[in-house]
TIDOMI-351922 format. One record per atom (N, C-alpha, C): x, y, z. Coordinates in steps of 0.05 Angstrom, whole numbers, padded with zeros to 5 digits, always signed. Layout:
# residues N
XYZ ...
END
This chain:
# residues 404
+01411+01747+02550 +01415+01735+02523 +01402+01753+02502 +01422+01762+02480 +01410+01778+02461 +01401+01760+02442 +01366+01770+02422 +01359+01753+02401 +01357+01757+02387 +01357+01747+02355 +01347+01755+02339 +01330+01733+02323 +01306+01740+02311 +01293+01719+02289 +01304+01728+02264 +01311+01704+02247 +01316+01710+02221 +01306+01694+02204 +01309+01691+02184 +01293+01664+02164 +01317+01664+02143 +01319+01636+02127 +01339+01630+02107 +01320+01611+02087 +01329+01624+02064 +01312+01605+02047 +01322+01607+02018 +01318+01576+02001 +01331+01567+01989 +01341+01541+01985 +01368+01531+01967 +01367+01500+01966 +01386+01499+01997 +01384+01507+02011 +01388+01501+02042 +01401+01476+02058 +01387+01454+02042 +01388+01436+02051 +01410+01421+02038 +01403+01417+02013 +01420+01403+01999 +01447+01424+01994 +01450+01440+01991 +01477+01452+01994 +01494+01456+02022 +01482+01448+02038 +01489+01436+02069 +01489+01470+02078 +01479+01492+02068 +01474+01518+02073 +01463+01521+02113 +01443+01512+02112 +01423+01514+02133 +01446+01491+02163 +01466+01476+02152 +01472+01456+02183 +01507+01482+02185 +01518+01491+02159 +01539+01514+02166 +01528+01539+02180 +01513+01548+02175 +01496+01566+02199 +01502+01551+02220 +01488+01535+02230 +01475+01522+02248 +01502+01522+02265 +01518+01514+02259 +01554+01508+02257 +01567+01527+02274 +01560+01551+02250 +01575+01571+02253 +01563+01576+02286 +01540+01593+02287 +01524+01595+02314 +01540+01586+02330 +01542+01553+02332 +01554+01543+02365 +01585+01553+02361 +01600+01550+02347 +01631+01556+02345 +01629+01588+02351 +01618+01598+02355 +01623+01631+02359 +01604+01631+02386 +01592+01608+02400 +01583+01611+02430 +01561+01624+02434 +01540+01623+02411 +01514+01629+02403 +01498+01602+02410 +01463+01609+02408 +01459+01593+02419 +01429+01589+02397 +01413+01579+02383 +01396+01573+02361 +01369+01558+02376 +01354+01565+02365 +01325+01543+02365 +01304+01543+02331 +01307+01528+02321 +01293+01523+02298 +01255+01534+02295 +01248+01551+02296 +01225+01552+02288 +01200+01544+02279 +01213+01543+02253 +01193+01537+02231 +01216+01517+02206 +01203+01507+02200 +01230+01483+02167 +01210+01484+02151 +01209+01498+02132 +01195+01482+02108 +01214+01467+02082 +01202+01446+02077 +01227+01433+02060 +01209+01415+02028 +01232+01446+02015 +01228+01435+01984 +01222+01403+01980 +01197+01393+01971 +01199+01365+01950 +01216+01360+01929 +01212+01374+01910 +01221+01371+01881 +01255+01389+01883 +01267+01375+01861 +01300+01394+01858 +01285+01428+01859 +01264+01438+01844 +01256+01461+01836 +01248+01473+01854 +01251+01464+01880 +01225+01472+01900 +01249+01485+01921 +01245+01508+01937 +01256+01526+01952 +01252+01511+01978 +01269+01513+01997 +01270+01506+02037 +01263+01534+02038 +01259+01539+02076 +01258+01560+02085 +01258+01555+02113 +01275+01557+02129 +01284+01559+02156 +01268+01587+02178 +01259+01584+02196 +01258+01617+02205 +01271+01599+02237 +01287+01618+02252 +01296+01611+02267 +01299+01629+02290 +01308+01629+02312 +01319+01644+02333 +01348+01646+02341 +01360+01663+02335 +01390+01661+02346 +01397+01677+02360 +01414+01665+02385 +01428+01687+02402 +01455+01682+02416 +01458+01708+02428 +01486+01710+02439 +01483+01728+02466 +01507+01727+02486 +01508+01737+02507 +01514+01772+02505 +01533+01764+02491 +01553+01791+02476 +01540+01802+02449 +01530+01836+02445 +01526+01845+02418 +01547+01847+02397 +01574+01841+02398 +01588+01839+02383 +01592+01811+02373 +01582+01778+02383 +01581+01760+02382 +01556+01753+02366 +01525+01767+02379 +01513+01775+02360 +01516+01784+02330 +01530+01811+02333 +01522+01820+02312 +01545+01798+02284 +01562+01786+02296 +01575+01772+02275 +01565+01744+02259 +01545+01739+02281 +01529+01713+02266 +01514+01729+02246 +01501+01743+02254 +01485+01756+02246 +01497+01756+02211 +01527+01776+02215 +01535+01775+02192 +01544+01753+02176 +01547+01733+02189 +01550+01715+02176 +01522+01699+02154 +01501+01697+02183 +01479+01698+02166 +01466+01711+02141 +01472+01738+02135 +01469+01746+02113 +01482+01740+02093 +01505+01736+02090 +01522+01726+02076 +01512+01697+02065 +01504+01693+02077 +01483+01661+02062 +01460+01663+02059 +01455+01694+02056 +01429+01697+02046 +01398+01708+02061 +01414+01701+02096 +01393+01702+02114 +01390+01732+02120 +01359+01735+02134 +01340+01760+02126 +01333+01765+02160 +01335+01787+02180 +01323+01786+02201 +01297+01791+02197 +01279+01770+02213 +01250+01760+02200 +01234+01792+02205 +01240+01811+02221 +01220+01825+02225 +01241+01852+02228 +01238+01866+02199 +01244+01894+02189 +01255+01909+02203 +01278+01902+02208 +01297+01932+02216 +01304+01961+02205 +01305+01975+02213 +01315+02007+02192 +01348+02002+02195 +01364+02007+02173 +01393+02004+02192 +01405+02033+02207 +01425+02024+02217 +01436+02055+02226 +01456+02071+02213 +01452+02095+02217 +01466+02111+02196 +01477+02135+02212 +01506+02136+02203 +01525+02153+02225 +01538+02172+02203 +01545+02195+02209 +01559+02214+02190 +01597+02202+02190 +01602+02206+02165 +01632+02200+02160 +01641+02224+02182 +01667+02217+02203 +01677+02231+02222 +01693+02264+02203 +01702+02249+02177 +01718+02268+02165 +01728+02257+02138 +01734+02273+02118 +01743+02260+02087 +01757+02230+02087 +01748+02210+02071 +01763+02186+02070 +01767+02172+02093 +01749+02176+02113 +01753+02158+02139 +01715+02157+02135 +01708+02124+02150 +01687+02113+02149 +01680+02116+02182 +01649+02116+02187 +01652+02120+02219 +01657+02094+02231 +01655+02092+02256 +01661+02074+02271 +01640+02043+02264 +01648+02023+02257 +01635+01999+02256 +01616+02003+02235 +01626+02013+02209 +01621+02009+02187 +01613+01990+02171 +01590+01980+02157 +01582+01961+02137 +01603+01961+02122 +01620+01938+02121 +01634+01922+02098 +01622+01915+02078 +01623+01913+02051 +01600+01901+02023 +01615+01888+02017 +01595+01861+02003 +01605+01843+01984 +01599+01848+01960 +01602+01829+01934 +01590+01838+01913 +01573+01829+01913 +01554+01820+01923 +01527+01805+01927 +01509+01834+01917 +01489+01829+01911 +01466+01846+01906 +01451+01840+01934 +01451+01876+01944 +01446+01879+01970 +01428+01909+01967 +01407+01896+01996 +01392+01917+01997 +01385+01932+02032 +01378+01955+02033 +01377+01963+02063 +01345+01969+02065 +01342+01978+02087 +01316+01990+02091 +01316+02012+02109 +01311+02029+02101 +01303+02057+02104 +01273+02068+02118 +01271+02074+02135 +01245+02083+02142 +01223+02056+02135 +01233+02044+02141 +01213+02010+02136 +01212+02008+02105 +01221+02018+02091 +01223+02013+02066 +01247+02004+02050 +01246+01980+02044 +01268+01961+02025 +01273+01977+02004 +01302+01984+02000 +01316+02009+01975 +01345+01982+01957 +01345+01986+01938 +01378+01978+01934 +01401+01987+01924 +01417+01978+01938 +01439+01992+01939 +01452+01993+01914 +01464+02009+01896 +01472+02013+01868 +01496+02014+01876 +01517+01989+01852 +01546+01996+01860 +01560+01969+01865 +01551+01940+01853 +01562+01914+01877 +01580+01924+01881 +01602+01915+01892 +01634+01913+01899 +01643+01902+01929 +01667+01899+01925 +01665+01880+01947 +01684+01912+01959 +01685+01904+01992 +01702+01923+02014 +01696+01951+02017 +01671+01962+02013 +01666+01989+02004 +01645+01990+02026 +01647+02020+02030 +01615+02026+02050 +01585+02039+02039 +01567+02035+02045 +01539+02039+02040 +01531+02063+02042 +01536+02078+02035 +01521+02118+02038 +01488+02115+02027 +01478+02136+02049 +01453+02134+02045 +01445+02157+02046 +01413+02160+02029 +01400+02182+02033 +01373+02189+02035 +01369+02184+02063 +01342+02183+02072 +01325+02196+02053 +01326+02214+02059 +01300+02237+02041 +01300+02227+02013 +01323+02222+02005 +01319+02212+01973 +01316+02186+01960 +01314+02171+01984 +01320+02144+01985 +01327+02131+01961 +01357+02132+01972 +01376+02128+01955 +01402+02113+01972 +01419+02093+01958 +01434+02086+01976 +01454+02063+01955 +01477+02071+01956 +01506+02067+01939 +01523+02068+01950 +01539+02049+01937 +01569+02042+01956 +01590+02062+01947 +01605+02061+01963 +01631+02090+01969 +01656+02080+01977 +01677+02066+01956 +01699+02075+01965 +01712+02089+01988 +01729+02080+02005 +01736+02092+02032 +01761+02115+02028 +01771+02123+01995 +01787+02139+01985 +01763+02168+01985 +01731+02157+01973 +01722+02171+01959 +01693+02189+01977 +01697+02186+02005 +01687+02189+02037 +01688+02224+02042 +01663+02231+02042 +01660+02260+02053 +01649+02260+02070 +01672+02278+02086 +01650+02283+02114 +01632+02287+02123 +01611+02281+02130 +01579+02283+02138 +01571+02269+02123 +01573+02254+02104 +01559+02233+02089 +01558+02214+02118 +01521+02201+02112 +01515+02188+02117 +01513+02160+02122 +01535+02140+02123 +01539+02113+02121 +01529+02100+02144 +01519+02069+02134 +01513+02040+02142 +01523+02036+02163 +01517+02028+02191 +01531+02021+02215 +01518+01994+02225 +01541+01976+02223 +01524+01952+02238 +01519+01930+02216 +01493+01923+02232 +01483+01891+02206 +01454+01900+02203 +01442+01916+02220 +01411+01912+02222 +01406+01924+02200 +01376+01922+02182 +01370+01927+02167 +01380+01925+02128 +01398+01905+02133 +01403+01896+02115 +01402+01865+02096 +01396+01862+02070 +01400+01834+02065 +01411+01832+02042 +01427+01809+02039 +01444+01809+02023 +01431+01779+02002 +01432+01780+01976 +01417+01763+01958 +01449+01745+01950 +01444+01712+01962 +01463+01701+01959 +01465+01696+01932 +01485+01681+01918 +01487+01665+01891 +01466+01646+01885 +01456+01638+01867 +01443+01627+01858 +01457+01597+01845 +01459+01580+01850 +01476+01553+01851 +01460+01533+01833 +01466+01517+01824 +01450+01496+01805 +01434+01476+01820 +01420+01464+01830 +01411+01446+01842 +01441+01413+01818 +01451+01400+01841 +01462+01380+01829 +01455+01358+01839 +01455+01328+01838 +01450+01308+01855 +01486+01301+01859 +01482+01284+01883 +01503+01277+01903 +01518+01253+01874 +01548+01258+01872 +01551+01236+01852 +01568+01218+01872 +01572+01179+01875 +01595+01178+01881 +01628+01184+01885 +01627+01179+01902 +01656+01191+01913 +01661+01225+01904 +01648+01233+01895 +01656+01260+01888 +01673+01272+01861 +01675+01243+01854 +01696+01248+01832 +01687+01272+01814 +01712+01286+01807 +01712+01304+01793 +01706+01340+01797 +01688+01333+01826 +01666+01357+01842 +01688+01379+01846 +01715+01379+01853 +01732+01392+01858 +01724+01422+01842 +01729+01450+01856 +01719+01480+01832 +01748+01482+01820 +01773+01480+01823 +01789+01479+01810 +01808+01445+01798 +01806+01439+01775 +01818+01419+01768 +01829+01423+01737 +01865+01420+01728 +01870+01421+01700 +01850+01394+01684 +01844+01376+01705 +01826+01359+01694 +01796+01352+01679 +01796+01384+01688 +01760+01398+01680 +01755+01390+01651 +01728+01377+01635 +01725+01381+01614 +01714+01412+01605 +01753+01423+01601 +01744+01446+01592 +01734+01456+01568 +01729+01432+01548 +01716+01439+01523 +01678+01454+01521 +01673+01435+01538 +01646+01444+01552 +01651+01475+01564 +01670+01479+01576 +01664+01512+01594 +01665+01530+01576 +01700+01531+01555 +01698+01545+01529 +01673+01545+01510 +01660+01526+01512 +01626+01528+01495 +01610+01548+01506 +01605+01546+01533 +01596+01559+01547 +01607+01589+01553 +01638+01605+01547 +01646+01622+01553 +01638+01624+01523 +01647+01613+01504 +01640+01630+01474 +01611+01629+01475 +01592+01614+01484 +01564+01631+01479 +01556+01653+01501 +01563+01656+01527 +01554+01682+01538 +01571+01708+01527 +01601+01698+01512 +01610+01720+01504 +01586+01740+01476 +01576+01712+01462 +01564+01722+01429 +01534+01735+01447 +01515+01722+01466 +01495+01732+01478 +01488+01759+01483 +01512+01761+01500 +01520+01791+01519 +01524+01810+01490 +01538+01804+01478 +01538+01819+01444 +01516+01832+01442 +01498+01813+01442 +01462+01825+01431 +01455+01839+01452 +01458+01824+01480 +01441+01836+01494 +01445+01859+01511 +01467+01852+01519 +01487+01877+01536 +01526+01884+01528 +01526+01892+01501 +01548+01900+01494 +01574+01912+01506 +01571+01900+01525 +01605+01909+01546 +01608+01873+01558 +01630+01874+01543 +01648+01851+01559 +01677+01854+01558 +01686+01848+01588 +01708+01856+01606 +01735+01833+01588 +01762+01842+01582 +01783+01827+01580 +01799+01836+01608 +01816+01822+01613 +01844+01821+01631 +01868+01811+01623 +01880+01827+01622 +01910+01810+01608 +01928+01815+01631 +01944+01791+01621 +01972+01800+01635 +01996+01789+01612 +02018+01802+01615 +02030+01792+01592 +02049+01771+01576 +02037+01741+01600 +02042+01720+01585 +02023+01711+01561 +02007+01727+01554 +01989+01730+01522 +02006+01733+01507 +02025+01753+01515 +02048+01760+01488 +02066+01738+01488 +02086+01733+01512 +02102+01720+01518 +02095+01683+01499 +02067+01679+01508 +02060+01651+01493 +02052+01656+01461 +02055+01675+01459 +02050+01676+01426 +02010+01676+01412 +02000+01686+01433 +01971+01684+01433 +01959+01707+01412 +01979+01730+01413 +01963+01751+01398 +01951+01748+01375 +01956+01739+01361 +01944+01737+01332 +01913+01724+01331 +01918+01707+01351 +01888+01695+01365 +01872+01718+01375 +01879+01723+01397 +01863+01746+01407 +01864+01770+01387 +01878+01784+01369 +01862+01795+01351 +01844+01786+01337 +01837+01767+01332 +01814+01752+01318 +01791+01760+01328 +01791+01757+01363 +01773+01767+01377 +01761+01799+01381 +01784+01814+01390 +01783+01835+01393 +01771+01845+01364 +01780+01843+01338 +01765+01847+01313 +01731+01842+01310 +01726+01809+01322 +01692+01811+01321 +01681+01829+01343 +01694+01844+01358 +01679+01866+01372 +01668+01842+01388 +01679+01829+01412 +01672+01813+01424 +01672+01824+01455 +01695+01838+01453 +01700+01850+01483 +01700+01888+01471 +01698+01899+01493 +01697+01924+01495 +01708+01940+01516 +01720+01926+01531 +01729+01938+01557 +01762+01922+01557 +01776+01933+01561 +01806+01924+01568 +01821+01931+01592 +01835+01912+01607 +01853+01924+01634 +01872+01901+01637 +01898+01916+01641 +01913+01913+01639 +01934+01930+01655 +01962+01922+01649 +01982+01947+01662 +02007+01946+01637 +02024+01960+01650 +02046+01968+01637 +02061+01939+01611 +02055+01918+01625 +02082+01896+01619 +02063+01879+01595 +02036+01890+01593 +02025+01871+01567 +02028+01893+01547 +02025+01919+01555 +02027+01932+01530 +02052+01936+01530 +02067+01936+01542 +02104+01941+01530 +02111+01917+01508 +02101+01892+01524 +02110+01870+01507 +02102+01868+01479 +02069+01872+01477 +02053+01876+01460 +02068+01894+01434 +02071+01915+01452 +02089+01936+01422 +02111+01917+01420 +02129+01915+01435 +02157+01900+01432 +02153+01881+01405 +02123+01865+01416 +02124+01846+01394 +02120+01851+01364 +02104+01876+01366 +02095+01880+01337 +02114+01902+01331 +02133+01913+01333 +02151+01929+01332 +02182+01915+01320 +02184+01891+01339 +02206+01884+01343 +02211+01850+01333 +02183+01840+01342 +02177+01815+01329 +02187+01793+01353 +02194+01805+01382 +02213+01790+01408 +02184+01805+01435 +02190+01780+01448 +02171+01787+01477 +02196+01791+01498 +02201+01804+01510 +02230+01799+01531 +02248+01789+01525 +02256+01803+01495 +02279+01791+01478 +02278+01763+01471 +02261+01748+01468 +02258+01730+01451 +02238+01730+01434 +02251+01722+01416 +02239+01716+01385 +02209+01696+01392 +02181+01704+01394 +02162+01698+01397 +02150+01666+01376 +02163+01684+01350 +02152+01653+01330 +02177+01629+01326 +02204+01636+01339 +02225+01615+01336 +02225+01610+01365 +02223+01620+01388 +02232+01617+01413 +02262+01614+01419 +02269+01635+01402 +02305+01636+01407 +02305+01665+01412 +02322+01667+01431 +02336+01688+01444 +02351+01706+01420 +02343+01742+01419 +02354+01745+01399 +02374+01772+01416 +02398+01765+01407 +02428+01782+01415 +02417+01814+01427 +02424+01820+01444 +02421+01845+01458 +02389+01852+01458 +02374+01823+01464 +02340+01830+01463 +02332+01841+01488 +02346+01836+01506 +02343+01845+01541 +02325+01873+01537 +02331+01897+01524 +02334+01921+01515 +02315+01915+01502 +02298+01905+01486 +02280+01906+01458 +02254+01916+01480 +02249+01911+01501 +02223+01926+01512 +02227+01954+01512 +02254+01959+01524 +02254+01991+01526 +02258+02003+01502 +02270+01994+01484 +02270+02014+01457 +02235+02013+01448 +02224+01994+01451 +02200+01995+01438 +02179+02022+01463 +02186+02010+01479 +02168+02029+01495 +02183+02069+01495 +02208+02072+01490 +02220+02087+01480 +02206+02102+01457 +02202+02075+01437 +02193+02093+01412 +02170+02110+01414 +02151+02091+01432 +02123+02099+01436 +02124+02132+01451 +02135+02126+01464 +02140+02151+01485 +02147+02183+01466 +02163+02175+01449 +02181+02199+01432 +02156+02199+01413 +02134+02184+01409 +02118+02190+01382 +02086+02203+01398 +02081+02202+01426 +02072+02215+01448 +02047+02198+01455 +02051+02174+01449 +02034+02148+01468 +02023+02127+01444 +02015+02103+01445 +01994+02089+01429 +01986+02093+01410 +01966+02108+01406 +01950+02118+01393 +01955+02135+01379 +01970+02155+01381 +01992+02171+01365 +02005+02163+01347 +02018+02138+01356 +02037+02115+01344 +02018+02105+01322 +01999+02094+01331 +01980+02083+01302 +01970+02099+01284 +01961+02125+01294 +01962+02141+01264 +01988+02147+01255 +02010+02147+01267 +02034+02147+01260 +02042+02128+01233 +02021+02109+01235 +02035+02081+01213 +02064+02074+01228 +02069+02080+01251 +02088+02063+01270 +02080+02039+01276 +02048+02040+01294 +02045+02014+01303 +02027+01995+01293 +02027+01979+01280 +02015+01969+01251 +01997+01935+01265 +02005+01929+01287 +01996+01909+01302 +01993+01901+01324 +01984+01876+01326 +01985+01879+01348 +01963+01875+01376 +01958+01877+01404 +01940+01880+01410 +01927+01905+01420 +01953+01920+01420 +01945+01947+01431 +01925+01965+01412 +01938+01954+01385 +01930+01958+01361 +01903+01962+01358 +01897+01933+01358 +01874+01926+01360 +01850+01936+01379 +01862+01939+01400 +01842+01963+01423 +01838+01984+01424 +01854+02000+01407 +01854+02027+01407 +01839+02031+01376 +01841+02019+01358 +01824+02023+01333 +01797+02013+01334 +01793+01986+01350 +01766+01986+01349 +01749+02003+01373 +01760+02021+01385 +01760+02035+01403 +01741+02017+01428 +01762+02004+01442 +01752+01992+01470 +01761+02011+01489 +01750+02014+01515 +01766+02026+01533 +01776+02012+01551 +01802+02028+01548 +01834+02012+01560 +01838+02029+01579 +01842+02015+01598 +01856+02022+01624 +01879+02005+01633 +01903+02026+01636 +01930+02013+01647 +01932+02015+01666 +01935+01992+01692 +01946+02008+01714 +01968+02002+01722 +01975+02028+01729 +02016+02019+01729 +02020+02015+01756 +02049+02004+01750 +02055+01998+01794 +02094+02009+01791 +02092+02003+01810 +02134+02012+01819 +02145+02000+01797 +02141+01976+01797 +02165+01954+01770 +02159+01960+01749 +02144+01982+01740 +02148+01992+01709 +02166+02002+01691 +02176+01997+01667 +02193+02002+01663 +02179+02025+01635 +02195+02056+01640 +02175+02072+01619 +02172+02087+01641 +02136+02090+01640 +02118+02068+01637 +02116+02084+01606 +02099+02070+01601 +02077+02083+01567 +02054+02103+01573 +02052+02120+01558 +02042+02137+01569 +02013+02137+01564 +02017+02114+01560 +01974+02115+01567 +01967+02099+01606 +01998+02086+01607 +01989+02086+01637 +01989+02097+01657 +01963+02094+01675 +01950+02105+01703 +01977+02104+01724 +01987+02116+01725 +02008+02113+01754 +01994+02125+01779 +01979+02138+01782 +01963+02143+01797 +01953+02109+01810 +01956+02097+01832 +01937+02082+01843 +01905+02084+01839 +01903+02107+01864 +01868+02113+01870 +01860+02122+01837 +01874+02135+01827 +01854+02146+01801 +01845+02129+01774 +01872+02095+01780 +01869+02071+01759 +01839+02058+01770 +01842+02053+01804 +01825+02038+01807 +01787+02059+01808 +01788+02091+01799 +01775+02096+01795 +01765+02095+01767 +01777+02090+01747 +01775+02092+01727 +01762+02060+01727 +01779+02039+01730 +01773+02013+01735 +01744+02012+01740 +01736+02024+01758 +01711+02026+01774 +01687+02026+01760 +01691+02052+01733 +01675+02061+01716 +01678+02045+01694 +01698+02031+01693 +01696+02006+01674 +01683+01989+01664 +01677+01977+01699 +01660+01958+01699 +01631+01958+01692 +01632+01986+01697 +01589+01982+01697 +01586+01968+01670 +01558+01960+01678 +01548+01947+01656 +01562+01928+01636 +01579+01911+01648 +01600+01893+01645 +01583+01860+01641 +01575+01849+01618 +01560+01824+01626 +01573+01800+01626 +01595+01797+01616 +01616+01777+01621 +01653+01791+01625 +01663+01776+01643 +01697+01784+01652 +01704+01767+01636 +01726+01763+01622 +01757+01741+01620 +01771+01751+01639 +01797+01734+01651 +01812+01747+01658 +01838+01729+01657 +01861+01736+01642 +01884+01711+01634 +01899+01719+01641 +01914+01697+01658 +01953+01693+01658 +01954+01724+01678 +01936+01735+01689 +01945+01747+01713 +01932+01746+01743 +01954+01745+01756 +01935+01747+01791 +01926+01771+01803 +01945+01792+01798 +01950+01809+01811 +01920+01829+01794 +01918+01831+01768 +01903+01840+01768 +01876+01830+01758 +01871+01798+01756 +01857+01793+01761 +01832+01790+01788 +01854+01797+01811 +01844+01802+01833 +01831+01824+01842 +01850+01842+01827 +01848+01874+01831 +01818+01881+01814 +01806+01867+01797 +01787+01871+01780 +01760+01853+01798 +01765+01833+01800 +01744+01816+01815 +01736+01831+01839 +01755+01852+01856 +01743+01867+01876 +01724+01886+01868 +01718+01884+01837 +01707+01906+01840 +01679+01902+01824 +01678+01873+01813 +01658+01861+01804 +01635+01856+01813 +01614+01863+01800 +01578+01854+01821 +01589+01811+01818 +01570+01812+01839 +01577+01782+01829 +01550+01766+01814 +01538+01779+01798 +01522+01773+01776 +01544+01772+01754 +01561+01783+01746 +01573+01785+01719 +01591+01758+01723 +01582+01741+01694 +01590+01725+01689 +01629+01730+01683 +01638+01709+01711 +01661+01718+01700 +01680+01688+01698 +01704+01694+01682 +01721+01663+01672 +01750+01673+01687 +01757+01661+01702 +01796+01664+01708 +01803+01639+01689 +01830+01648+01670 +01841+01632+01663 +01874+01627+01667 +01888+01608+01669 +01919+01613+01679 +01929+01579+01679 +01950+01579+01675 +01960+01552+01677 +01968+01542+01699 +01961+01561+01717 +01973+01554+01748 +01944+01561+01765 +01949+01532+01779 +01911+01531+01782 +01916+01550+01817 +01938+01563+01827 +01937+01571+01841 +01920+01602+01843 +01937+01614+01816 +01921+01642+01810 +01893+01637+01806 +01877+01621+01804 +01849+01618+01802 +01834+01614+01827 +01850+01597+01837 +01848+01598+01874 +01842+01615+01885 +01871+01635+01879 +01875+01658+01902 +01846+01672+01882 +01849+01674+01870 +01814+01698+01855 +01793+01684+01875 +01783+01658+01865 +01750+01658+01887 +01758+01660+01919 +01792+01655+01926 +01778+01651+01955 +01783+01678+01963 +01785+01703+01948 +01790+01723+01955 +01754+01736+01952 +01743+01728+01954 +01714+01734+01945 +01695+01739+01919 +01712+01718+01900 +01701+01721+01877 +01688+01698+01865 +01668+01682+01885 +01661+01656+01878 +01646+01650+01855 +01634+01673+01849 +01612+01667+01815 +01640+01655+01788 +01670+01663+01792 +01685+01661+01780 +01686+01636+01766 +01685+01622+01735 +01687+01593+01730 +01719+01591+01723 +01727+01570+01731 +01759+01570+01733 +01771+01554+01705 +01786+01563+01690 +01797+01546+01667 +01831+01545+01664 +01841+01523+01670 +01870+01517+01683 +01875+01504+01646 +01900+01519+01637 +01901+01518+01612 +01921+01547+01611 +01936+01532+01585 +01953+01546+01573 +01936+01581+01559 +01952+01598+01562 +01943+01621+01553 +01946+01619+01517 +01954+01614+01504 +01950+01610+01473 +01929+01586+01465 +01929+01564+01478 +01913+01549+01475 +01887+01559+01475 +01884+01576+01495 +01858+01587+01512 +01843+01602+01491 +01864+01619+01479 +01851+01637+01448 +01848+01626+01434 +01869+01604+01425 +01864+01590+01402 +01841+01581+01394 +01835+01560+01418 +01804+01552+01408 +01781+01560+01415 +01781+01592+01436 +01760+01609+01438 +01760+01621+01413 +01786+01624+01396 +01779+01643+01362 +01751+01620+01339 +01760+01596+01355 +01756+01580+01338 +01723+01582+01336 +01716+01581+01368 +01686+01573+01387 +01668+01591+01373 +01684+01620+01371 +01667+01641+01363 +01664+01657+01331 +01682+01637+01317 +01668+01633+01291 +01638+01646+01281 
END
């Protein structure tokens, strides 16, 4: 029987943290003995478990193991981890550290280092002598680099959760509901938006382009004007529409402020994205006195940085977008730093594509009228995410209002 001691500590108890361990262990054919319990009095007061766990098999091991960290748990007595050279460019070595966005740290020569970089699916490169240690993209992999092998010597710093008391029946407890009093969350998203202002001046938008389609822009320029956000991502189909609209005054050929279909509008994206193209991108266009509104408008004059990333179904594209894959989601990458609050509206695809790449400290909001796209975001590993099921114009409307 292989062992290991570990310790878990925290609201443990009351978040039923410490009996899902416990859980997990027997369902994977592990085998536990309790140690030590110390158990918080007061809501304010921390648990702390130290325990024994084992397994027959080191691969049965080593997955509790990972599981245990992932909730926070610490092997009680200091491991160094192991560190194997990349076999060759863009390949990771064998049984590679997976990352979450958790704020995570290794230990090196008995010395606790942290790792710079959250993101989720990425590997750990290290550097002994310089003790130093950052996550690496498996695109962005040179050979002989040094990476993370295994679980040992690592811990990972779970979320930090509210202490709540148990309410009957649960009503309401659900993380996704259109039922949410979302007047309260919008309070709360317009003050970490004005906070982050003062304190850390990068905050993340996401669009997708039912913003245009619902007639939201004029709202969200409101926003984008108080220098609220500074970071933009997006792809091809919000800024096509976007010009379409302020160009043409139609989102996918309909008339945005009548919601009537206007005669041969099918075509109104491509002439608009056409024009852009022949005047040699965006930004061109606006000193042009071409593009006079808008939201693209708006991002490119108050100078946020925009990143497009384009995919196959583009039509164009515009030539500010990334068609490159690896080089959008590198750019993406560099986006993020220092990011203190996300939005991210009316898209899945790249709302997801953004949350992979999020620390999970940064305060972030999914918003969408389909409480599924909010779903698929946390259970894809983006649980700090607060969910707001709501119309995309609505959603501006009275965030323009909040942030007065």
């Amino acid at each position: 029987m292989l062992v290991k001691t570990v310790a878990l500590e925290g609201h443990i108890l009351d978040s039923h943290t410490l009996s899902k361990v416990l859980d997990f262990v027997l369902e994977r054919g592990g085998c536990y003995e309790i140690l030590d319990l110390t158990v918080g009095c007061r809501p304010e007061d921390l648990s702390r478990a130290t325990m024994c766990v084992g397994a027959e098999r080191p691969e049965v091991l080593d997955e509790i193991l990972r599981h245990i960290e992932l909730q926070g748990g610490v092997v009680a007595r200091p491991e160094n981890v192991r560190l194997l050279a990349a076999p060759a460019d863009g390949v990771f070595p064998e049984d590679f550290y997976s990352t979450t966005n958790l704020e995570t740290f290794v230990t090196v020569d008995f010395e606790e280092i942290p790792v710079t970089g959250e993101a989720m699916d990425v590997g750990i490169a290290v550097d002994p002598a310089g003790r130093r240690a950052w996550e690496v993209p498996m695109d962005e992999v040179q050979a002989g680099q040094l990476f993370v092998v295994g679980t040992a010597g690592i811990r990972v710093t779970p979320l930090l959760r509210s202490h709540r008391p148990a309410e009957d029946f649960g009503f309401m407890a659900s993380e996704v509901s259109v039922e949410k009093p979302r007047r309260r969350i919008l309070e709360e998203l317009a003050k970490a938006l004005k906070e982050h202002r003062e304190t850390n001046p990068r905050n993340l938008l996401v669009l997708g382009p039912a913003v245009v389609h619902s007639g939201a822009v004029e709202d969200l320029g409101r926003l984008l004007e108080r220098g609220l956000f500074q970071v933009l991502f997006g792809g091809n189909a919000i800024a096509a529409h976007d010009v379409e609209y302020a160009l043409l005054g139609t989102s996918l050929g309909i008339e945005v402020k009548s919601g009537r279909p206007v005669p041969g509008g099918h075509r109104n994206h491509l002439k608009a994205i056409n024009t852009i193209r022949g005047l040699g991108g965006i930004r061109p266009a606006i000193e042009a006195g071409v593009l006079r509104s808008g939201i693209m408008h708006r991002a490119y004059t108050n100078n946020l940085d925009v990143v497009l990333a384009g995919s196959i179904r583009d039509d164009g594209p515009l030539p500010e977008v990334v068609t490159d894959a690896l080089a959008a989601k590198r750019l993406m990458r560099e986006g993020v730093k220092d990011v203190g609050v996300a939005v991210m509206v009316a898209t899945a695809l790249h709302s997801i594509a953004t949350g992979n790449l999020l620390p999970a400290r940064v305060r972030t909001f999914c918003v969408d009228v389909n409480t599924a796209t909010v779903t698929k975001l946390m259970d894809r590993g983006s649980a700090q995410a607060t969910p707001i099921v709501m119309d995309c114009e609505a959603f501006f409307h009275e965030l323009a209002e909040l942030t007065l």
